[in-house]
C-alpha positions as CSV (number, residue, x, y, z in Angstrom):
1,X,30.0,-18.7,-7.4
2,X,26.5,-18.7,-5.5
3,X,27.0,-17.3,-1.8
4,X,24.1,-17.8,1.1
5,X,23.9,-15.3,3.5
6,X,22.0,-16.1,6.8
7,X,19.0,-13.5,8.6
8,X,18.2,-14.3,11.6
9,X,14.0,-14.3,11.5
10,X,14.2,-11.8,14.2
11,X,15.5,-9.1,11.9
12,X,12.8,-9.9,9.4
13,X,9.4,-7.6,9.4
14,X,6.6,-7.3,7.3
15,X,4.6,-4.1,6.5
16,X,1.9,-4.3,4.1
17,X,3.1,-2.9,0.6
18,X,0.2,-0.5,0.3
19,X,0.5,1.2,3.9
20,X,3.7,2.5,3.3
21,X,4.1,2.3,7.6
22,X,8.1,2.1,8.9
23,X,8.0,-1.3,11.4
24,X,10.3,-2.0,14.0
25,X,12.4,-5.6,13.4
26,X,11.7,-7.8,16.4
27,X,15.3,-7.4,17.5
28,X,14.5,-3.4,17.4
29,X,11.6,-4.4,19.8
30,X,13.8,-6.6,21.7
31,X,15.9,-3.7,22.6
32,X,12.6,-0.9,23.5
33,X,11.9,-0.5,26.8
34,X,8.9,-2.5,28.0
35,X,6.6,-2.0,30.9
36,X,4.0,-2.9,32.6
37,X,1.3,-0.7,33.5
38,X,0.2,-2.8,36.8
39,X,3.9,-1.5,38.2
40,X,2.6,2.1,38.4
41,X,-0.5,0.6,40.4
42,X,-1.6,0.5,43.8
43,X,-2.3,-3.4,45.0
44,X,-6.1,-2.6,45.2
45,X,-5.9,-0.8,41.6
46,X,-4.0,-3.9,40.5
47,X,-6.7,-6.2,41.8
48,X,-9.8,-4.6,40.5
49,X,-7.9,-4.9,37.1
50,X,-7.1,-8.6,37.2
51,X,-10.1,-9.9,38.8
52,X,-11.9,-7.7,35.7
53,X,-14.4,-5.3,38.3
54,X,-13.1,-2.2,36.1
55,X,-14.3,0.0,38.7
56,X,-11.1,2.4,40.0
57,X,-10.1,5.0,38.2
58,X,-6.5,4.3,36.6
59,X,-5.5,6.9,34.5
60,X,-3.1,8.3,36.5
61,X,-0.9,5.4,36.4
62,X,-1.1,4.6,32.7
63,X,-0.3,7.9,32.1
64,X,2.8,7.6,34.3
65,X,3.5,4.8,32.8
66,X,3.4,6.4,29.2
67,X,5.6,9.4,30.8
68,X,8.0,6.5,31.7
69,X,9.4,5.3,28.3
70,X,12.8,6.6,27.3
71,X,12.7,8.8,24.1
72,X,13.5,6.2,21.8
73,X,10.8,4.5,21.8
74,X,8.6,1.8,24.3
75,X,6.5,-1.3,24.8
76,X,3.5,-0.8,27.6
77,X,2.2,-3.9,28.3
78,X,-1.4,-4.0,29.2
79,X,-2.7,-7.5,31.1
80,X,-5.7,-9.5,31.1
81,X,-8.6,-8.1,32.7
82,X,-10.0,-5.1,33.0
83,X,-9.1,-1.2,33.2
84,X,-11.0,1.5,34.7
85,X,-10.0,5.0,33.2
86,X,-10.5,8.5,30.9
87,X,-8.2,11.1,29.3
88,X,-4.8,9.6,28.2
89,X,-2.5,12.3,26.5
90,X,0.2,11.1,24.0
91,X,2.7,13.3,22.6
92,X,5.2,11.0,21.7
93,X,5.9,8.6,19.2
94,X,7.3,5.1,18.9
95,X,4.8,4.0,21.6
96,X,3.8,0.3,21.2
97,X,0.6,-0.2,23.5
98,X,0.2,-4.2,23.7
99,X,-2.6,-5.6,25.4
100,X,-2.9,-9.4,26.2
101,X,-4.5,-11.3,23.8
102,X,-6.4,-13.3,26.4
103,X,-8.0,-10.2,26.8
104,X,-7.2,-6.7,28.2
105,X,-10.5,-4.4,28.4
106,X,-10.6,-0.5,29.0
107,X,-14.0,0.8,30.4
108,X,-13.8,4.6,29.8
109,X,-15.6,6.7,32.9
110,X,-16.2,10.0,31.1
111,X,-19.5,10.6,29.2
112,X,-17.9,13.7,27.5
113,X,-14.2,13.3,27.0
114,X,-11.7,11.6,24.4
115,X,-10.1,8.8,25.8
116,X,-6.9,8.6,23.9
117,X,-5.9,11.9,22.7
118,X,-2.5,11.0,20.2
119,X,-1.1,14.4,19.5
120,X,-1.3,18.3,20.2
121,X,-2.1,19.1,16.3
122,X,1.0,21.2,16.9
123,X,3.7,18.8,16.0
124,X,3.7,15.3,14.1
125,X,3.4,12.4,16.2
126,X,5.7,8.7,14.3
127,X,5.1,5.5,15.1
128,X,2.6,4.6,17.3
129,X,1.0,1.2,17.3
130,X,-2.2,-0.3,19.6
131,X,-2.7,-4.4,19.7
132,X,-5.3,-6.4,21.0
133,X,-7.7,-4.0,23.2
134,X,-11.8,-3.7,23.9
135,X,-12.6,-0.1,24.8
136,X,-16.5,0.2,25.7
137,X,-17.8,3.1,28.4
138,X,-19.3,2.9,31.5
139,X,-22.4,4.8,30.8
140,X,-23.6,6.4,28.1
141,X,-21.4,8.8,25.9
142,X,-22.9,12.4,24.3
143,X,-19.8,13.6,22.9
144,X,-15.8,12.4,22.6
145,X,-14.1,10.1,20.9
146,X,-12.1,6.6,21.4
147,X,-8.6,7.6,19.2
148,X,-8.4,11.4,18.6
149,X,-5.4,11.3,16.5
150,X,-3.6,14.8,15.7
151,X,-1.0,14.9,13.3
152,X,0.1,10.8,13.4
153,X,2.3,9.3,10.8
154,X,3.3,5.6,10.6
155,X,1.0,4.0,12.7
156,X,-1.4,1.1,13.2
157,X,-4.2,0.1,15.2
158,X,-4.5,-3.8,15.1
159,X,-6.9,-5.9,16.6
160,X,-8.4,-3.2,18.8
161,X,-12.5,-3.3,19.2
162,X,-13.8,-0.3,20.3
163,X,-16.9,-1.0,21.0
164,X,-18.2,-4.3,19.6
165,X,-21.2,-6.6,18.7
166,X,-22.0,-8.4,22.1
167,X,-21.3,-4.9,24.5
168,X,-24.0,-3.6,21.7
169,X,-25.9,-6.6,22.1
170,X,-25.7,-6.8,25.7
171,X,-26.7,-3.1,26.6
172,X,-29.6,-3.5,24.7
173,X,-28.5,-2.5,21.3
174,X,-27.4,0.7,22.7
175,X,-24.3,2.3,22.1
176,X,-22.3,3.7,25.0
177,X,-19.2,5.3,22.7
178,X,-19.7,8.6,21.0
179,X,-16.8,8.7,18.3
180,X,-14.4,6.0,17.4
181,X,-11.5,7.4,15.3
182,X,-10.3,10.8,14.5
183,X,-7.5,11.1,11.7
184,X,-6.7,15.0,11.9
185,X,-4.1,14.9,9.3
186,X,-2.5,12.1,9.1
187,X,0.1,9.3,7.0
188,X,0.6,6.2,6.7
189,X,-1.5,4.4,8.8
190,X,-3.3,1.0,8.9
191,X,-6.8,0.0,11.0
192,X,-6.3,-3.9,11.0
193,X,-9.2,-6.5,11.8
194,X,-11.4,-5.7,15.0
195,X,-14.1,-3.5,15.4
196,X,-16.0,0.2,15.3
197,X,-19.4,-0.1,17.3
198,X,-20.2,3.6,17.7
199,X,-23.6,6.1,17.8
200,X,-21.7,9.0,15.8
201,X,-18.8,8.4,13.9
202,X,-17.0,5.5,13.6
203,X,-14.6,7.0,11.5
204,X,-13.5,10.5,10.1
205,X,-10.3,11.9,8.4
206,X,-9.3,14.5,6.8
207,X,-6.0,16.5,5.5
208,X,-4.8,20.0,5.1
209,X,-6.2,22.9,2.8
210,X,-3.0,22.2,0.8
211,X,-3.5,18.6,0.1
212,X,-0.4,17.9,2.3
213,X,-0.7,15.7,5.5
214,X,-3.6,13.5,4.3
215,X,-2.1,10.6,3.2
216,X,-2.3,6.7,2.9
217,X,-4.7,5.0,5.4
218,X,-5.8,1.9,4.9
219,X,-8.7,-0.5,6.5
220,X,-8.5,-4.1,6.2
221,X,-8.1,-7.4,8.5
222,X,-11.4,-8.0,8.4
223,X,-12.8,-4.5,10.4
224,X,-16.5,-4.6,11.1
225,X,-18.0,-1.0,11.5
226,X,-21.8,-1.6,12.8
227,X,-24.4,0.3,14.5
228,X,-23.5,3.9,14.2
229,X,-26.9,5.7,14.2
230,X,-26.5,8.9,13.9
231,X,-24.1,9.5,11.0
232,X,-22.1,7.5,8.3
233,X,-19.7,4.9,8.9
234,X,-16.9,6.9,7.5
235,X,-16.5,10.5,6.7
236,X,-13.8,11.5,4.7
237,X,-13.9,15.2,5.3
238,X,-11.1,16.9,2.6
239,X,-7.8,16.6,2.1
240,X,-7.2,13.2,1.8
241,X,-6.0,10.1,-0.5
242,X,-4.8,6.7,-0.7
243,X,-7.3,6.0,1.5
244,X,-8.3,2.3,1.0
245,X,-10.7,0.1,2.2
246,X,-9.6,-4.0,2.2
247,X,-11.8,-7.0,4.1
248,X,-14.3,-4.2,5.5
249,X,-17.8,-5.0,6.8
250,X,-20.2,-1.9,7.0
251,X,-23.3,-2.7,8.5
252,X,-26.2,-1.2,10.1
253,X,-24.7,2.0,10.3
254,X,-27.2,5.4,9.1
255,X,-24.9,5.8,5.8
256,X,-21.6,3.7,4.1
257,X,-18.8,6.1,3.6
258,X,-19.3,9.8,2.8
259,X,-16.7,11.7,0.9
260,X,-17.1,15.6,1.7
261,X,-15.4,18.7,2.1
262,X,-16.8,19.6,5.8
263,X,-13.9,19.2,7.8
264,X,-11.2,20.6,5.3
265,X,-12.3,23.0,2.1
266,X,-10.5,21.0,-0.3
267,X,-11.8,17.9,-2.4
268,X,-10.1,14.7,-1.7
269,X,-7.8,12.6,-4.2
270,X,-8.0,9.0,-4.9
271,X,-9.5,6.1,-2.6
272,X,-10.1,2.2,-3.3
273,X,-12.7,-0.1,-2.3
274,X,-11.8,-2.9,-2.8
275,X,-14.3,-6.4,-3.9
276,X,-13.4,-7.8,0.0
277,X,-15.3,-5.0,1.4
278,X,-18.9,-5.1,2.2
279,X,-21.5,-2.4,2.3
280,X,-25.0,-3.8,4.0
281,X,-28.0,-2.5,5.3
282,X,-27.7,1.2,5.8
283,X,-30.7,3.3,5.6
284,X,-29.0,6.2,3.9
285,X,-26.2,5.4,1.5
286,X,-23.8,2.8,1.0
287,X,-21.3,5.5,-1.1
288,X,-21.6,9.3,-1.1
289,X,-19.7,11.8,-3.2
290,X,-20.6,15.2,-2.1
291,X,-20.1,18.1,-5.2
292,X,-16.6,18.5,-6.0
293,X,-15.4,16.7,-3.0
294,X,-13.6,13.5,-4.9
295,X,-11.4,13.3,-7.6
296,X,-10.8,9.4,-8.5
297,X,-12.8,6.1,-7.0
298,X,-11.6,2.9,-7.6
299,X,-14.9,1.0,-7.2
300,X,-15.4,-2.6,-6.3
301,X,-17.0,-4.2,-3.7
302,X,-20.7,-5.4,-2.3
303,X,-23.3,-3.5,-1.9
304,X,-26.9,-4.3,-0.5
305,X,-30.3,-3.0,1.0
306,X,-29.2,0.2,1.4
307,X,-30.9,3.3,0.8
308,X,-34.0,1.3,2.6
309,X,-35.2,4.3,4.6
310,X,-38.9,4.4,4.7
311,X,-39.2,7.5,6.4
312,X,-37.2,9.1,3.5
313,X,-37.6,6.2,0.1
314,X,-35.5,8.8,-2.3
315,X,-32.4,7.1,-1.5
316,X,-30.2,5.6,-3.7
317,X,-27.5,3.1,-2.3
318,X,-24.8,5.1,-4.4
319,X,-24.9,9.1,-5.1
320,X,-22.8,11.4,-6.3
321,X,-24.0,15.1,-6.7
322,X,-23.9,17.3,-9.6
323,X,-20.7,19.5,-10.2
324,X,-20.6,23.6,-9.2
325,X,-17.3,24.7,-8.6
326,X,-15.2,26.6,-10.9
327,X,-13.1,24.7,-12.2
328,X,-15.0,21.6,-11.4
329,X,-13.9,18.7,-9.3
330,X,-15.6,15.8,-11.5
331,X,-15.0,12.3,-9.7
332,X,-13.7,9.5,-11.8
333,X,-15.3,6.2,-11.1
334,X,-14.1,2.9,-12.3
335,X,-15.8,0.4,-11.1
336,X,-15.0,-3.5,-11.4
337,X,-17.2,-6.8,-10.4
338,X,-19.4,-3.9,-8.5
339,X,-22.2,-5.6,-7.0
340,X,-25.4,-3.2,-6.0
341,X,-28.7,-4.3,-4.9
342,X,-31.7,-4.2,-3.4
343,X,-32.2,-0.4,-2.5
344,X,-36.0,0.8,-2.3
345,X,-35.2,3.6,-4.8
346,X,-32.5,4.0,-7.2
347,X,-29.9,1.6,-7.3
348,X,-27.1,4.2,-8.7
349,X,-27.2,7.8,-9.2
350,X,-24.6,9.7,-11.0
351,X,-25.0,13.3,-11.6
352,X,-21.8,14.0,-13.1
353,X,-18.4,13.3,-13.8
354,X,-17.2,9.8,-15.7
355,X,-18.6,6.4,-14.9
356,X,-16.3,3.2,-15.9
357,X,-17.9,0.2,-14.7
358,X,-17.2,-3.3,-16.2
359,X,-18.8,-6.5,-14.9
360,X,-20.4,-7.2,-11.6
361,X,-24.3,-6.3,-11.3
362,X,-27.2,-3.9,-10.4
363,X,-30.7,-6.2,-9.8
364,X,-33.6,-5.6,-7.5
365,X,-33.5,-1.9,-6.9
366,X,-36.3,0.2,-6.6
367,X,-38.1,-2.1,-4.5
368,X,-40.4,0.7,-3.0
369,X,-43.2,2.4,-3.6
370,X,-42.4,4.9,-5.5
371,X,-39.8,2.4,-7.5
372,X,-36.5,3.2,-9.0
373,X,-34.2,2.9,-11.8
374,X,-31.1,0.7,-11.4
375,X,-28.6,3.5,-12.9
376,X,-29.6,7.2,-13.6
377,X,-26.9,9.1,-15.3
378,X,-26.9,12.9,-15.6
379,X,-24.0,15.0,-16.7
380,X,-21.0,13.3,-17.4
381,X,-19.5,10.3,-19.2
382,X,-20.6,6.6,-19.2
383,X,-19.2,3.9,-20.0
384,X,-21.1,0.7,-19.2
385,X,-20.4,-2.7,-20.0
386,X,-20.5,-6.4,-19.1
387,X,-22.4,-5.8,-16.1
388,X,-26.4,-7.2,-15.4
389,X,-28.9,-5.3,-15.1
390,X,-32.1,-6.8,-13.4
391,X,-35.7,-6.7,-12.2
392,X,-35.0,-3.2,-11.0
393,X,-38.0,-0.7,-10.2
394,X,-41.8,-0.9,-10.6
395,X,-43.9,0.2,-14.2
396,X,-44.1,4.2,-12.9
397,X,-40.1,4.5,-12.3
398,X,-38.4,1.5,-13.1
399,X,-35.7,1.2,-16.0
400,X,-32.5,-0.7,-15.7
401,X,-30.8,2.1,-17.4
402,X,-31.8,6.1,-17.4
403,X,-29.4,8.2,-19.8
404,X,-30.7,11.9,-19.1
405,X,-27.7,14.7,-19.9
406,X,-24.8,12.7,-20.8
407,X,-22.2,14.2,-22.5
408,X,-21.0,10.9,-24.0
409,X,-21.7,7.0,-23.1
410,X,-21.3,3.6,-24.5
411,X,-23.1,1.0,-23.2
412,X,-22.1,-2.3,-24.5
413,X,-22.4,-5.9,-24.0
414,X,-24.7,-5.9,-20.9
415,X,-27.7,-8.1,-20.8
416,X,-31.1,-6.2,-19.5
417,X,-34.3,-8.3,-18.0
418,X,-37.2,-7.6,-16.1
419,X,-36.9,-4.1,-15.5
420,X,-40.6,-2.6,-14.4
421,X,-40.4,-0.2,-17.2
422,X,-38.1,-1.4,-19.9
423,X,-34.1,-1.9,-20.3
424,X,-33.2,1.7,-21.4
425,X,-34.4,5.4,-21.8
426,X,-32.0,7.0,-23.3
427,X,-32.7,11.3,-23.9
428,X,-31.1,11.0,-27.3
429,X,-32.4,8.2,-29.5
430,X,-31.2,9.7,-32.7
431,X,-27.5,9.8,-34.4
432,X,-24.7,11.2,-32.2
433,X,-21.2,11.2,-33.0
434,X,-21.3,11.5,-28.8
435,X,-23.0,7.9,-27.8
436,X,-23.3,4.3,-28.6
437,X,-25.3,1.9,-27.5
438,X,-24.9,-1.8,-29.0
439,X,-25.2,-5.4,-28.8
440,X,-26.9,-5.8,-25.4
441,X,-29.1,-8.7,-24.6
442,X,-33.0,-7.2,-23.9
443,X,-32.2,-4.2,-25.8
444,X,-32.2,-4.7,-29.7
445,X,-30.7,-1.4,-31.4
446,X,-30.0,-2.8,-34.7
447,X,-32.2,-5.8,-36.8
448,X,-31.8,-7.3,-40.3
449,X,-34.9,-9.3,-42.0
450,X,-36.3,-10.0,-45.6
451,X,-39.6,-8.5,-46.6
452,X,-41.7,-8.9,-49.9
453,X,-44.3,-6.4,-51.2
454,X,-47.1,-8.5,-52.7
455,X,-47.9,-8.6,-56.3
456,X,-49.9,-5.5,-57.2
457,X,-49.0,-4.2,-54.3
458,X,-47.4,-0.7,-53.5
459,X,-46.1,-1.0,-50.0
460,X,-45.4,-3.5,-47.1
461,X,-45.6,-3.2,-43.2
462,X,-42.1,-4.4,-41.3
463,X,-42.1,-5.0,-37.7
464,X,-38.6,-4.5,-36.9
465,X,-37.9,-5.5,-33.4
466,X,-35.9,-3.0,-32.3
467,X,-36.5,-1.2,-28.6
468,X,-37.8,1.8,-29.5
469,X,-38.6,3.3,-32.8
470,X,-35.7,3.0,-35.5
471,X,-33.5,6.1,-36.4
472,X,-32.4,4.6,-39.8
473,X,-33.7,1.9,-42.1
474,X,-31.8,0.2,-45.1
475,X,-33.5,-1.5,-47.9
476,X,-31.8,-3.6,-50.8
477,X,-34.0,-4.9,-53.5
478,X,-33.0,-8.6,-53.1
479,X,-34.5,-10.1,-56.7
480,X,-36.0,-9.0,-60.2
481,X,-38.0,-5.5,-59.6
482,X,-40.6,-3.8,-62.5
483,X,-38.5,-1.9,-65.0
484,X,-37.9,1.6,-63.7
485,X,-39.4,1.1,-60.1
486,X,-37.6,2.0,-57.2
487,X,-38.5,1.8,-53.2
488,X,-37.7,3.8,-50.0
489,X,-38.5,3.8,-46.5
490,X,-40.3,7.7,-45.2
491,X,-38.8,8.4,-42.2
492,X,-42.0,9.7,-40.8
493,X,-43.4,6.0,-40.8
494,X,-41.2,4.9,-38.4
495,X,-42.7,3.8,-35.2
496,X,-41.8,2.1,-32.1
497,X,-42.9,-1.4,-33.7
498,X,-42.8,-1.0,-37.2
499,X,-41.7,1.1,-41.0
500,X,-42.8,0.9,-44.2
501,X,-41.3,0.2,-47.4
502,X,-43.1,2.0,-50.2
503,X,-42.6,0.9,-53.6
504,X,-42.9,3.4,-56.5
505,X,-45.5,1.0,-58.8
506,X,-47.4,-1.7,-58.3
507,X,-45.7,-4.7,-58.0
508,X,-45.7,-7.1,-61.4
509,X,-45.2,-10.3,-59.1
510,X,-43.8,-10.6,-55.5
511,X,-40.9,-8.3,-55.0
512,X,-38.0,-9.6,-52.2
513,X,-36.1,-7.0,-50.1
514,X,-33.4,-7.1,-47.3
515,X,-33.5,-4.6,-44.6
516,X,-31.7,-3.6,-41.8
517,X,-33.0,-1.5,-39.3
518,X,-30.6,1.1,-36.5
519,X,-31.9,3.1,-33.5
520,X,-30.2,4.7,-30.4
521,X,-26.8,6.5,-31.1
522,X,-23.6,5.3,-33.5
């Protein structure tokens, strides 16, 4: 027998599978507390608010308000217009701050202080949600930040601006905020749609020494991060993972996202970037991997003009730095459909640690003066395939690919043109039971022809057409040969264009052969 049972839609939420975030039901909301900060305001504070002059000081009555809520949890409502205020200190959770979608902006008055400080760093602070705010300052900010978050779990910031475009625009491209978000320690959380428009940091996290507390963030909804000058978008400082970056748009900003171990001493564990996220016109960086300071990188994604400092052209729009602890933290990088492109020098440097990337491309790098490579590998492990490798560099630095150090690679199936000095320079051109590099298009590493050494000849010039000088040679003797002759190839008449077939008499008539010519590494 098939049954139905009925949900009312009210008892029905939705939390994104990969935040992992506890959501109240809207009947659990139904029954929170709600109130409305204009109740804990004088008539004149009330006033300046809704007729959006911003210019008395609030923050004692929206931190009464805060006070207010019962222990189980509360709605503060914030209205339409405009809020004059600093320091705001939360301590407790299940706090749902709600401003008006037609508009609720809070002008912070300090030029020093945090505005919203979430937690003591003392005790854990659950469930605590923003919606639908624009935070700029009043003047100009030299320290502080927006969100200092201390020890939050299961929360979500959605909608909120701080800082954005048009205040940017409108103080003439100058930012007024110092600091957007600080996740010390943290889980579960989501940043959803809106806006970081900072001069420091939009964004830094980190988690403890012991890998604990440092947990599953995630930024999506279409978040644009622009204009922080003075440092990268997003520093991710130690101690974290399952950090993952959705519909992201960094722009402008001095570097991408910057994976270190200078807020915690620990590396950090796994993050994904997804192919919805955009990295554009930073002058340092789009992705930086500090030494030992990331384990795995799921790599997807856009990636272009950065690394365009011309104050400092040795930039390459992704780095990761050479390996030196004991034992080593090597990252992991698989990258998928990555797209990376037009950076005045390199395009990708890897100095160690395994690179996986299938599909996608890596054109027009190196468009400086000094040039650059589209991928330079060092120590590690490469494998590279499917991906196109373009009109990267100038003729003093400018291959597509630059194998120097690997431990092992394969590099298959990619198709190389119009690199400024050739398709690949690989340091080991020879044999290795280590490498391979095969069947890609601009880069010929294994040819088969016919030959014939002339009658009363002894040997026979063969331009092979490989991409560098062969590292074997095969010869058949394809038809009748003189009684007792035999032919070989020297190896030491192997040259970048050509080999020679000697034959061991004169040739009675025209003798036919089939060769096949190998270089790089099988």
């Amino acid at each position: 027998m098939n049954t139905t049972t009925t949900i009312d839609a009210q008892d029905v939420s939705y939390t994104a599978p990969y935040t992992g975030a506890v959501t109240a039901t809207q009947s659990e909301l139904n029954q929170w507390t709600s109130l409305n900060v204009l109740n804990f305001m004088t008539e004149t504070q009330r006033a300046d608010i809704l007729n959006n002059v911003g210019s008395i000081d609030c923050t004692a009555a929206f931190q009464a308000a805060i006070n207010a809520l019962p222990v189980q949890g509360g709605i503060i409502e914030l209205p339409s217009g405009t809020i004059f205020m600093t320091t705001v200190q939360i301590n407790r959770g299940y706090l749902y701050i709600r401003g008006n979608p037609k508009g609720t902006r809070i002008i912070d008055s300090s030029t020093t202080a945090d505005l919203f400080q979430i937690g003591d760093g003392s005790t854990k602070v659950s469930g605590v949600r923003f919606e639908n705010l624009s935070i700029w300052a009043s003047s100009t900010k030299t320290a502080g930040t927006v969100f200092n978050c201390n020890q939050l779990e299961s929360f979500q910031f959605v909608n909120v601006c701080v800082g954005s475009n048009d205040d940017y625009v409108a103080n003439g491209n100058v930012n007024r905020l110092w600091n957007g978000y600080i996740f010390n320690r943290f889980a579960q959380g989501l940043v959803f749609g809106g806006e970081i428009v900072c001069a420091n940091y939009p964004v830094q996290a980190n988690g403890n020494v012991d890998q604990s507390f440092g947990a599953e963030l995630v930024f999506d909804g279409g978040l644009d991060i622009q204009y922080s000058t003075k440092n990268n978008a997003v520093l991710l400082g130690g101690g974290t993972g399952g950090v993952y970056f959705g519909r992201v748009n960094i722009s402008s900003c001095a570097g991408g996202i910057w994976w270190s171990k200078t807020l915690t001493d620990v590396n950090n564990r796994e993050a994904f970037v997804s192919d919805l996220c955009t990295i554009d016109s930073c002058p340092s960086r789009a992705i930086s991997v500090a030494s030992d300071s990331l384990e795995t990188l799921d790599l997807k994604g856009w990636i272009s003009a950065c690394g365009n400092d011309k104050s400092n052209p040795l930039l390459s729009s992704i780095w990761v730095d050479i390996t030196t602890a004991t034992p080593p933290v090597a990252c992991e990088i698989n990258a998928s459909g990555l797209r990376v492109q037009d950076s005045l020098f390199d395009g990708v440097q890897v100095s160690s640690g395994t690179l996986n990337w299938v599909g996608g491309l890596l054109r027009s790098n190196g468009t400086g003066i000094n040039g650059g490579h589209g991928l330079v590998f060092g120590a590690g492990r490469l494998n590279l395939s499917g991906v196109q490798v373009y009109n990267n560099g100038n003729s003093t630095r400018g291959y597509g690919l630059l194998i120097n150090g690997a431990i092992s690679y394969t590099v298959i199936g990619n198709n190389f043109f119009s690199n400024g000095q050739g398709s690949i320079n690989n340091d080991n051109v020879g044999f290795s039971t280590t490498g391979l590099i095969r069947s890609n298009v601009g880069y010929v590493t294994e040819n088969i022809g016919s030959t014939q050494i002339l009658s009363g000849q002894t040997t026979v010039a063969v331009n092979h057409g490989l991409a560098a000088a062969p590292s074997l040679v095969l010869i058949t003797m394809a038809g009748q040969q003189d009684g007792g002759a035999y032919a070989y190839v020297a190896p030491s008449s192997y040259t970048a264009t050509q080999f020679t077939i000697t034959y061991s008499v004169p040739a009675g008539a025209n003798r036919p052969f089939v060769w096949q010519a190998f270089m790089g590494t099988e």
